[in-house]
Backbone as numpy.savetxt, mean C-alpha at the origin, in Angstrom:
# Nx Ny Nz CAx CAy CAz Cx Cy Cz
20.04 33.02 22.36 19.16 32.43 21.39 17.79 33.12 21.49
16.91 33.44 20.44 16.20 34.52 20.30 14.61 33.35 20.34
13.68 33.54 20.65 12.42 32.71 20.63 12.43 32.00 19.05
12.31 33.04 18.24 12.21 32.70 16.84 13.19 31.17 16.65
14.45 31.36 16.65 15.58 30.14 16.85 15.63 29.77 17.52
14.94 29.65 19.10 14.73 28.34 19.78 13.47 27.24 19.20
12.23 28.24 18.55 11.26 27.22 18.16 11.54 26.51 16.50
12.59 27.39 15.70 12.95 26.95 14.65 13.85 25.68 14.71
14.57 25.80 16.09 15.66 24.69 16.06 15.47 23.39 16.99
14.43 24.03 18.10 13.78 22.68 18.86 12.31 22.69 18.41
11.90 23.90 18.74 10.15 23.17 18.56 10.12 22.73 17.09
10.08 23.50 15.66 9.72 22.94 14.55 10.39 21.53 14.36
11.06 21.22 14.85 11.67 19.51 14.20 10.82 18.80 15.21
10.52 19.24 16.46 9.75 17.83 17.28 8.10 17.86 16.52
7.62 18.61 16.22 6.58 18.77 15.37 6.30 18.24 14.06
6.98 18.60 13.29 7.32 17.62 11.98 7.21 16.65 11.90
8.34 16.04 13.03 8.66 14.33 13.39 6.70 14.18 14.08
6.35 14.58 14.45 5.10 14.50 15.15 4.01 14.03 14.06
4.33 14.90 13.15 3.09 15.29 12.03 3.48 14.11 11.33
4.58 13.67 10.61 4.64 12.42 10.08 4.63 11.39 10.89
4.72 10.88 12.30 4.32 9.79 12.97 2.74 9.96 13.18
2.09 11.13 12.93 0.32 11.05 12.83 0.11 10.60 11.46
0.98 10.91 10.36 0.61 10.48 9.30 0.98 8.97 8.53
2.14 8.44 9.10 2.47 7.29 9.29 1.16 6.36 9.77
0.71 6.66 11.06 -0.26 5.75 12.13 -1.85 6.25 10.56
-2.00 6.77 10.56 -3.54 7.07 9.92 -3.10 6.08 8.67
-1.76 6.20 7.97 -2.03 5.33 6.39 -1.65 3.46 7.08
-1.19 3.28 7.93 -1.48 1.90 8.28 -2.59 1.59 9.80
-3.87 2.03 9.06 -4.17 1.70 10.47 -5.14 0.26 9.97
-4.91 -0.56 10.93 -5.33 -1.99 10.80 -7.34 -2.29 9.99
-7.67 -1.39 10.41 -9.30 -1.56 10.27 -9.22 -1.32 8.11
-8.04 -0.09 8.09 -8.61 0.15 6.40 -7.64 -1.22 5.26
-6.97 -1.96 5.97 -6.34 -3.03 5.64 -7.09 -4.49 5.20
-6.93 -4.80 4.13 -7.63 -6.36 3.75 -6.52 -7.43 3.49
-6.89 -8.30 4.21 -5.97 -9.75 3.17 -7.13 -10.54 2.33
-6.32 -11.00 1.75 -6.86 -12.01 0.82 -5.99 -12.63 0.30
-6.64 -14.05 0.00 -5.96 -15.33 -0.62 -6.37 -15.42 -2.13
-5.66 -15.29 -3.01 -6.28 -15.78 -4.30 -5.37 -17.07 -4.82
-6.27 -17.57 -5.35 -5.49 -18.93 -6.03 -6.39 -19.23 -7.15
-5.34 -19.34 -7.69 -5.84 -19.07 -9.65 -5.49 -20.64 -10.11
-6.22 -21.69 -10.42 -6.71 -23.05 -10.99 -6.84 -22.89 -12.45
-5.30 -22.99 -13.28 -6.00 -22.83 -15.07 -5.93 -24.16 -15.46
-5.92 -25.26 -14.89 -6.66 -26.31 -14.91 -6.09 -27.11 -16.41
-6.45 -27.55 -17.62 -5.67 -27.83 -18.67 -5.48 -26.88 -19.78
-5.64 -25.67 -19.48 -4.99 -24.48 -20.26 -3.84 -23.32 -19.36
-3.29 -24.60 -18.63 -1.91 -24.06 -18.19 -1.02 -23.75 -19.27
-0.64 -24.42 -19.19 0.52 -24.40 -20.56 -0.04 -23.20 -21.62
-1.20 -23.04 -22.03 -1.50 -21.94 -22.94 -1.78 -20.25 -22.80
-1.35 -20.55 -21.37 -1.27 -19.23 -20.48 -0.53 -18.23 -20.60
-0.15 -17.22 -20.65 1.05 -16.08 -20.61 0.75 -15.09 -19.76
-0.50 -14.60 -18.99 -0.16 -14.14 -18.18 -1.64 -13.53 -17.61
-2.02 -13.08 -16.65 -3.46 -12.63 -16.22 -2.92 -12.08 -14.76
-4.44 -11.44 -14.70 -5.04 -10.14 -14.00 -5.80 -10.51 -12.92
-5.40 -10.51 -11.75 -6.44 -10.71 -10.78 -7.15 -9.50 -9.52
-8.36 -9.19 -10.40 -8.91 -7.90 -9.07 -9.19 -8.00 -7.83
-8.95 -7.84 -6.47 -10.00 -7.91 -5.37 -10.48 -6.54 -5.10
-11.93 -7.14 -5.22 -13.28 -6.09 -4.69 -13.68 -6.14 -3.36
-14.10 -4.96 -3.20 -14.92 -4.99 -1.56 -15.56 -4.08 -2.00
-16.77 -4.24 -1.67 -18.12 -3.43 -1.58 -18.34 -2.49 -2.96
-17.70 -3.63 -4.04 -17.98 -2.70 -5.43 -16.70 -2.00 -5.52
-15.80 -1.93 -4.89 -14.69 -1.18 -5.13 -13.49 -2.02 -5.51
-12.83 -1.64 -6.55 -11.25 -2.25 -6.33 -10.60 -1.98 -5.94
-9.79 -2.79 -4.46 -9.11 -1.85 -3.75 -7.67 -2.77 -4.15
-7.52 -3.27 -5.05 -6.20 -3.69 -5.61 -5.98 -4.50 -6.12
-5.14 -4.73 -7.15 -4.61 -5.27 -8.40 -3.37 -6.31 -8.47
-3.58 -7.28 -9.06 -2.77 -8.72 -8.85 -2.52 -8.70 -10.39
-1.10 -8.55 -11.46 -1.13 -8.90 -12.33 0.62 -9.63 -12.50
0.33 -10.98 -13.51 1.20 -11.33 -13.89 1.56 -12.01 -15.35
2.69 -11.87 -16.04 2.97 -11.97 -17.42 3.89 -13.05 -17.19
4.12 -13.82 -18.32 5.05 -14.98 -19.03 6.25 -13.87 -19.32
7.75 -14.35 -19.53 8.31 -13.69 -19.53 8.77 -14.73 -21.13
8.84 -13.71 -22.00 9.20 -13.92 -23.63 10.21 -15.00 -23.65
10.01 -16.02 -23.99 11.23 -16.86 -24.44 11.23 -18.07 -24.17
């Protein structure tokens, strides 16, 4: 087995697997993560409802989107 095909066949795959478990850990890392509770009160224009949009902001930003529709019928 020649250097070239030992690092093609062991080193490049433990690396890879490496590079996506660094990139895995960086897109869930706990600090860039928010919860939030929303609870939506339409109070006596339930019934006249079909469907709405709920944003959560942080610091002027929307960092994600809550939407839901009546389904026809």
């Amino acid at each position: 087995m020649t250097r070239y095909e030992f690092f093609r066949k062991r080193i490049a795959p433990l690396l890879f697997l490496g590079m996506v478990g660094v990139i895995a850990y960086d897109a869930c890392e706990k600090e860039e993560r928010h919860h939030a509770t929303i609870m939506i009160d339409l109070g006596d224009a339930e019934l006249r409802v079909k469907g709405f949009t709920a944003e959560l902001v942080v610091n002027n930003d929307v960092v994600s989107t809550f939407e839901r529709r009546a389904i026809s019928g």
